[in-house]
PALOZA-657162 format. One line per field, with one value per residue (C-alpha): residue in three letters; x, y, z; residue number from 0. Coordinates in Angstrom, 3 decimals. Layout:
BEGIN
aa <- [ALA,...]
east <- [X,...]
north <- [Y,...]
up <- [Z,...]
i <- [NUM,...]
END
This chain:
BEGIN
aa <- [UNK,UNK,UNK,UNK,UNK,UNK,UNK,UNK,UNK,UNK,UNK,UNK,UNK,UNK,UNK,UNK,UNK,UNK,UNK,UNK,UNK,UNK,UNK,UNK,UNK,UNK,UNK,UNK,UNK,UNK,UNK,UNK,UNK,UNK,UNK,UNK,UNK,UNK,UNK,UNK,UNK,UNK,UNK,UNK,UNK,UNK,UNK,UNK,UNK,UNK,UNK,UNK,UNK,UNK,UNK,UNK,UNK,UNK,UNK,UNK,UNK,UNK,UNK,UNK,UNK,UNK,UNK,UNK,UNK,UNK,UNK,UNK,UNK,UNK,UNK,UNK,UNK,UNK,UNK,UNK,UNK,UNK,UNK,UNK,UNK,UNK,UNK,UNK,UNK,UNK,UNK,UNK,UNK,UNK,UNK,UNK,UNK,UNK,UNK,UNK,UNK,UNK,UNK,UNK,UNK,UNK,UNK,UNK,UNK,UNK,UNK,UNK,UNK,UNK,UNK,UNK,UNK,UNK,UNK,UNK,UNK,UNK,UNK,UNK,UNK,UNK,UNK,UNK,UNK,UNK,UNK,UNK,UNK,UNK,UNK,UNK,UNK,UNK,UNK,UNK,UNK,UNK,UNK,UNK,UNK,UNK,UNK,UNK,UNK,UNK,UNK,UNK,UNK,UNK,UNK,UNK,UNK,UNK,UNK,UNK,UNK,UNK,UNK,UNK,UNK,UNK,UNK,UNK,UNK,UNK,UNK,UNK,UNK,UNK,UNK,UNK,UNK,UNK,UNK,UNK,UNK,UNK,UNK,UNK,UNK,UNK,UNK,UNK,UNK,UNK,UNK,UNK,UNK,UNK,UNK,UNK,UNK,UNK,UNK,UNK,UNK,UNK,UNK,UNK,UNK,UNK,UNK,UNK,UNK,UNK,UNK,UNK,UNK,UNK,UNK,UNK,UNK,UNK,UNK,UNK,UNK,UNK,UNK,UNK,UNK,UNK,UNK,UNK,UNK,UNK,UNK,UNK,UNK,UNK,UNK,UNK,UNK,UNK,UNK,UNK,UNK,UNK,UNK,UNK,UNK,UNK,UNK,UNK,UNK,UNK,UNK,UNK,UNK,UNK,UNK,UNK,UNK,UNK,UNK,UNK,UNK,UNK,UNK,UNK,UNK,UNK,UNK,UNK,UNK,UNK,UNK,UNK,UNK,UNK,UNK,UNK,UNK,UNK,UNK,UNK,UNK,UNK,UNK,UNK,UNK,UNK,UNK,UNK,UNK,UNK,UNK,UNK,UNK,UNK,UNK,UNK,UNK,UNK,UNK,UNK,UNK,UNK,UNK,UNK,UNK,UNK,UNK,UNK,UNK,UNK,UNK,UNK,UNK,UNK,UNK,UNK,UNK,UNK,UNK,UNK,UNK,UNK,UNK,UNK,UNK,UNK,UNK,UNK,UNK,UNK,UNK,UNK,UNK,UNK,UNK,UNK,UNK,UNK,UNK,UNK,UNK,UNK]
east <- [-16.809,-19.504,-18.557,-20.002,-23.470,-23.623,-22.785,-25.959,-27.487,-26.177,-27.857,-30.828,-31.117,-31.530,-34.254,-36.966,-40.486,-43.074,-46.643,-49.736,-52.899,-56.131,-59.096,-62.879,-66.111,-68.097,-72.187,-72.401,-74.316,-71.744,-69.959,-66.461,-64.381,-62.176,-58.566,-56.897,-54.554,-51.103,-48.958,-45.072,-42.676,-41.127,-37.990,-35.440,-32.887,-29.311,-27.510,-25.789,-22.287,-21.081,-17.758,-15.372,-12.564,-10.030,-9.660,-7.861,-6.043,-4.523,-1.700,1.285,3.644,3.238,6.359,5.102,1.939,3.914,6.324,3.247,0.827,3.576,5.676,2.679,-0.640,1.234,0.148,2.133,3.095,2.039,2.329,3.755,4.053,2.371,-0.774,-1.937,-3.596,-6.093,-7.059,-6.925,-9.092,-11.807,-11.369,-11.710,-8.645,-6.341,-3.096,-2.922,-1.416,2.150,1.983,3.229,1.261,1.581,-0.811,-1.086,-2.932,-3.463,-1.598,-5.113,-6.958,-4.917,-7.726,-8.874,-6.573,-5.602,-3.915,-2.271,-2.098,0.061,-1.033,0.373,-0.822,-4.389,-3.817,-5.843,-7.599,-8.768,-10.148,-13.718,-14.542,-15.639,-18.324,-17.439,-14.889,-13.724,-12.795,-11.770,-13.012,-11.067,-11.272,-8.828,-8.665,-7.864,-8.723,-7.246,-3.224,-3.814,-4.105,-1.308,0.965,-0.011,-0.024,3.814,3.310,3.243,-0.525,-2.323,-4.758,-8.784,-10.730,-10.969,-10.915,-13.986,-16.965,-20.655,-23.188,-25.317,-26.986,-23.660,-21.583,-19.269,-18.143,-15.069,-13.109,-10.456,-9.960,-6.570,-5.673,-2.758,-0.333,-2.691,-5.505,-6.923,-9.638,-8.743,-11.613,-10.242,-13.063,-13.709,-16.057,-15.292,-18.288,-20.321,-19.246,-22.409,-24.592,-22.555,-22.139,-18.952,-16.893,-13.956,-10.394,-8.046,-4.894,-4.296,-5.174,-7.498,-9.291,-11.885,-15.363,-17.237,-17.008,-17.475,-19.224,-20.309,-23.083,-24.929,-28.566,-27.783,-31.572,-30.684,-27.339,-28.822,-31.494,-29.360,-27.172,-30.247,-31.878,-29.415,-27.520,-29.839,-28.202,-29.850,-30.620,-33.323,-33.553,-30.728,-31.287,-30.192,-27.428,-24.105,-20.470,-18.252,-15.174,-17.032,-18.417,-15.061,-13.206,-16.081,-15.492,-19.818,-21.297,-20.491,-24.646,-24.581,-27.584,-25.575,-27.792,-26.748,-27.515,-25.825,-26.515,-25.233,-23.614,-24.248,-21.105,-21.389,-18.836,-18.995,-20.969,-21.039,-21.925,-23.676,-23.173,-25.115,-22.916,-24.193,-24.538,-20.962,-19.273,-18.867,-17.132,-13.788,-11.249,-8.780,-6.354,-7.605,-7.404,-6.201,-7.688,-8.907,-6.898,-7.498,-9.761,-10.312,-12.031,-13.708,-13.599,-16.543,-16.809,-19.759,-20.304,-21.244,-21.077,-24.029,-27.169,-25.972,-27.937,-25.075,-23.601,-20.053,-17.065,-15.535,-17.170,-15.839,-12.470,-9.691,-8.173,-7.267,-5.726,-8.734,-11.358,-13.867,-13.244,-15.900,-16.171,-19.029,-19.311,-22.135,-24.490,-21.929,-19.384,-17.812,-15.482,-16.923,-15.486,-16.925,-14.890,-15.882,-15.323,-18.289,-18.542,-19.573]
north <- [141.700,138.921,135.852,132.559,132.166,128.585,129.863,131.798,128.548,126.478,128.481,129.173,125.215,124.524,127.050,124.763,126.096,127.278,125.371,127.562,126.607,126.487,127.605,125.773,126.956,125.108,125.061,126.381,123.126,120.973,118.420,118.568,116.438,113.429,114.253,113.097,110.039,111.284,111.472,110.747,113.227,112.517,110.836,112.173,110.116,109.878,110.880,107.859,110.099,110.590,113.388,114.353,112.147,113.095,116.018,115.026,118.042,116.886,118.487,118.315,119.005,117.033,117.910,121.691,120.659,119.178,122.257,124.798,122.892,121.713,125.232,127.499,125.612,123.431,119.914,117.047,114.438,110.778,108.493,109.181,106.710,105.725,104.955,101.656,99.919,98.861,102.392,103.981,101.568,102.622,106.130,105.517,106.862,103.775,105.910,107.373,104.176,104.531,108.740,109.663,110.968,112.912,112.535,115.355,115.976,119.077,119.384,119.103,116.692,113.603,111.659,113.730,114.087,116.210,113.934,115.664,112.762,113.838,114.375,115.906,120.094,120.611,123.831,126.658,125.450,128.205,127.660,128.176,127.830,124.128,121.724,119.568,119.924,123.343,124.228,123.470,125.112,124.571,125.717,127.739,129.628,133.032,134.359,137.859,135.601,133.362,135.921,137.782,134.498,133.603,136.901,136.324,132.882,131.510,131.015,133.655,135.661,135.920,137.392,138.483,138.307,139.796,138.961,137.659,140.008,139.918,137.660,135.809,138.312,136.317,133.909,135.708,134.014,134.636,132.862,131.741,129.850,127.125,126.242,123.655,126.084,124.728,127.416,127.149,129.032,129.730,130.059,130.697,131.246,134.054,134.527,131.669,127.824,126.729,128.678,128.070,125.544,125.880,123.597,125.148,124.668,122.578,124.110,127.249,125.838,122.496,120.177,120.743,121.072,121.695,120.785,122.954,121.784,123.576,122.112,122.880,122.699,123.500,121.679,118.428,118.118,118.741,115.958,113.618,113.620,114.238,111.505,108.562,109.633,111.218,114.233,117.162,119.936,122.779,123.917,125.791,129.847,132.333,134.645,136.119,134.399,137.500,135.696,133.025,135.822,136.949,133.813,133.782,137.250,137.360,140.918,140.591,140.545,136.749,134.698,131.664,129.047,127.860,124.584,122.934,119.272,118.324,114.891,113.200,115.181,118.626,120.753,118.192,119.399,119.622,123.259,122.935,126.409,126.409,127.599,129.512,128.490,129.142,126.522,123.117,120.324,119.635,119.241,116.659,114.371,110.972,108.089,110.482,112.423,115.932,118.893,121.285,119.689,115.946,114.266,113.898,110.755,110.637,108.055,106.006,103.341,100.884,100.430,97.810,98.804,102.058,103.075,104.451,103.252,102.568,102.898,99.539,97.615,97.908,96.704,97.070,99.754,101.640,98.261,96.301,99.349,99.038,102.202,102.852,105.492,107.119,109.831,112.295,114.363,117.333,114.722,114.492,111.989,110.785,108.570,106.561,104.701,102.466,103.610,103.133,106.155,105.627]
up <- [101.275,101.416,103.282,102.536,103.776,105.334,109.002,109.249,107.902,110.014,113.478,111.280,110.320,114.335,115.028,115.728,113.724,115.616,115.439,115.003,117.279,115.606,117.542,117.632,118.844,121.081,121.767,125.111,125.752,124.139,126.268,126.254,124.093,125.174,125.084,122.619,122.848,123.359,120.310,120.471,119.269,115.657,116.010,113.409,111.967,112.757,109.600,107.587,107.588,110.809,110.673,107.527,107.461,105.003,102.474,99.503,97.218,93.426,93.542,90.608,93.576,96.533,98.220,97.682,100.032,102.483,102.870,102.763,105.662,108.123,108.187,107.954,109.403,111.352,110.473,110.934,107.833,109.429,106.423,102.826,100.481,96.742,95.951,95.756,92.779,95.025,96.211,92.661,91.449,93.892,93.152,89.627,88.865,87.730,86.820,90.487,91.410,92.104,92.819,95.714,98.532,101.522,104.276,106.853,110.247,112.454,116.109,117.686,116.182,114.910,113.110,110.661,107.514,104.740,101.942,98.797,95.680,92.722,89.325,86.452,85.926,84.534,82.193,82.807,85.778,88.406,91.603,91.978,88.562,88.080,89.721,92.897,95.548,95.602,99.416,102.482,105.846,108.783,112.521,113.763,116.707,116.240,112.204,112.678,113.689,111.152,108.308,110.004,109.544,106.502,104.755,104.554,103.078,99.683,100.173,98.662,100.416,98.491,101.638,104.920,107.862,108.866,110.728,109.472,109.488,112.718,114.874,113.246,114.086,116.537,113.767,112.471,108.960,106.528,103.096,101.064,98.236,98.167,95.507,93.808,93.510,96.832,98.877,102.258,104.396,108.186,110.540,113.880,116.645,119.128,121.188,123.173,121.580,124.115,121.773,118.166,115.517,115.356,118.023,119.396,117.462,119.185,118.104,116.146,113.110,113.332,111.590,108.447,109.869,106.044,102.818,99.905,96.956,93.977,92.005,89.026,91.049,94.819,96.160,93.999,94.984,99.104,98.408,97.528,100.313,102.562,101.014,100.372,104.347,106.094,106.888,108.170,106.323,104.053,100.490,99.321,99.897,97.829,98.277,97.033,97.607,96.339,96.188,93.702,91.885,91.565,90.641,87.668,86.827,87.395,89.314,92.896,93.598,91.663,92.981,94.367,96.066,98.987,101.265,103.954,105.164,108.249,109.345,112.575,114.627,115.477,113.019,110.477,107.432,103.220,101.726,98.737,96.546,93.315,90.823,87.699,84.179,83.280,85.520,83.572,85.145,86.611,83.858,84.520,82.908,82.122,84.684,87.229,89.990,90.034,90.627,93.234,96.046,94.737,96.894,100.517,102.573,105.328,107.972,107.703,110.525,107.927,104.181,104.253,102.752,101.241,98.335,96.058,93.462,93.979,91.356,92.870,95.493,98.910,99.775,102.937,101.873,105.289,107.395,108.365,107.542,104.564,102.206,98.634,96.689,94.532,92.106,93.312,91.530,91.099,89.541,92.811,94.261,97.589,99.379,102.531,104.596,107.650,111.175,113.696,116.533,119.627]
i <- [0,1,2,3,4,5,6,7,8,9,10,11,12,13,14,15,16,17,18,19,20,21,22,23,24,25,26,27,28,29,30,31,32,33,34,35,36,37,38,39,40,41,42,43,44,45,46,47,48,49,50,51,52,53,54,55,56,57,58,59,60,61,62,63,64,65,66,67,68,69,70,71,72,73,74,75,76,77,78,79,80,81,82,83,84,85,86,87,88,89,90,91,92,93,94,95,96,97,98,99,100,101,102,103,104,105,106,107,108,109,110,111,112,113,114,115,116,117,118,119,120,121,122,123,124,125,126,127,128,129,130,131,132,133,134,135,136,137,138,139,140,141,142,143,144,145,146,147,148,149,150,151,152,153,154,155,156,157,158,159,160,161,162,163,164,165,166,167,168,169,170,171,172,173,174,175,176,177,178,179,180,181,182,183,184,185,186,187,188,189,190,191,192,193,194,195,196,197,198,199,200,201,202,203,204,205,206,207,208,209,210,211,212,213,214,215,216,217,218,219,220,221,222,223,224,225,226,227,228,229,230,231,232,233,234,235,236,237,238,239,240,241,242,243,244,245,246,247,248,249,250,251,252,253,254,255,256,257,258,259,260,261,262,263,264,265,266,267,268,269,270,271,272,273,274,275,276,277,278,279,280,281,282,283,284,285,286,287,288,289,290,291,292,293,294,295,296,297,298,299,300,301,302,303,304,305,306,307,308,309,310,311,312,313,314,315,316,317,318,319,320,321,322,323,324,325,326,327,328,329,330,331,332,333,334,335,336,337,338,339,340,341]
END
């Protein structure tokens, strides 16, 4: 099986390029030239999004997602409640206010979220299928365990574990699919973390470090996020994503365009896969959010100056901390909410 591509992107992204050295002929007699004033290196920008902050799944049972993540990933449930007015408003999704919610975090890293929102069921939708948010990578630290212990789950297993293909041969990752047709990708590192993209997992199953997006044109969808935040990143390449092929019922050797632009943390990153011709948008009921993956939140250190267009202007939404939300060029919910890093 082919696993997705962005983990040999995301070591091949860092190679620096190498600069060719032209040559010039000099007159024997020819004085030699003045050295040339010293140029400074380029400085490259620090990307606008700084680290994922919060997956959101739309989910028609809520209580289902809690049961699932805390007995078999085991996250812990820190808030549950209803949605606010106020928060589905900047979604753009006015009758999510008043849903219940359930939001989750791993044992290792307790500021980094994954939120399930009810909605009522979307018929007929399959994961995989549609444009925007369609998965969820996570660390984890041991692939081969994790599969073992969630083989006997309700999740249901689409692929792996097995390793990349080399020089990425250390990076080792299984895939499964939750009850509200969530992809859940379960990654690891097992060689050298001094030499990988991948940080190190901080329990057996961690935080989301990517992503997934699926867009209709893979290099638009990068240059806007490279463009409008900075992040760092290449044209999509091609390549084939099996298990999409699969979901799409396309040949396994698809052409699926793939990008990744990175935020300013290490692990924190958006894959861009360009879906074919047969993937429309997200079906979902009106005034409501999306099911499967919804939504990503990213910490921004400031919402100033951004050049997006916002559903709803910025508002408190999280205590004191500024939270907006735009619809990207996939029809993706994105939200940003304020948090400056250090």
């Amino acid at each position: 099986m082919t696993l997705p591509l962005h983990r040999r992107l995301v070591l091949s992204l860092t190679i620096a390029s190498s600069l060719a050295l032209g040559s010039f002929a000099f007159a024997q007699t020819a004085p030699a030239p003045a050295a040339a004033p010293a140029v400074a290196p380029a400085v490259t920008p620090t990307p606008l999004i700084t680290r994922i902050k919060m997956a959101t799944i739309g989910a028609p049972n809520v209580a289902e997602i809690e049961k699932l993540y805390t007995e078999w990933l085991g996250y812990k449930v820190v808030e549950k409640g209803k949605v606010s007015e106020a928060m589905a408003k900047s979604w753009g999704a006015p009758k999510s206010a008043g849903r219940p919610f359930v939001l989750m975090h791993s044992e290792g890293t307790q500021d980094v979220f994954i939120r399930a929102v009810e909605i009522d069921p979307v018929p007929g939708y399959k994961a995989m299928t549609t444009l925007g948010w369609n998965s969820i990578e996570i660390l984890v630290q041991d692939p081969d365990k994790v599969f073992e212990k969630l083989s006997k789950s309700p999740f249901k297993h689409v692929g792996g574990p097995k390793n990349l293909s080399p020089p990425f041969n250390t990076i080792r990752a299984t895939q499964f699919k939750g009850p509200a047709e969530e992809i859940l990708y379960l990654t690891a590192e097992q060689g050298d973390f001094a030499k990988s993209p991948l940080p190190p997992a901080a329990s057996f199953v961690d935080r989301p470090f990517i992503m997934v997006l699926a867009a209709p044109d893979a290099d638009e969808t990068m240059k806007f996020y490279m463009e409008n935040f900075l992040m760092r990143g290449a044209p999509a390449r091609p390549g084939t994503i099996d298990i999409i092929a699969k979901a799409q019922g396309l040949p396994p050797d698809t052409n699926i365009p793939l990008g990744l632009a990175r935020a300013a943390e290490k692990g924190n990153n958006i894959e861009v896969d360009g879906y074919p011709a047969p993937a429309k948008a997200r079906p979902k009921n009106d005034g409501q959010l999306p099911p499967g993956v919804a939504m990503t939140s990213f910490n921004v250190n400031s919402l100033d100056g951004l050049k997006v267009k916002f559903i709803q202007p910025p508002a408190k939404l999280y205590g004191p901390k500024r939270a907006a939300t735009f619809i990207g060029p996939a029809g993706e919910l994105t939200e940003l909410i304020e948090e400056p890093r250090p």
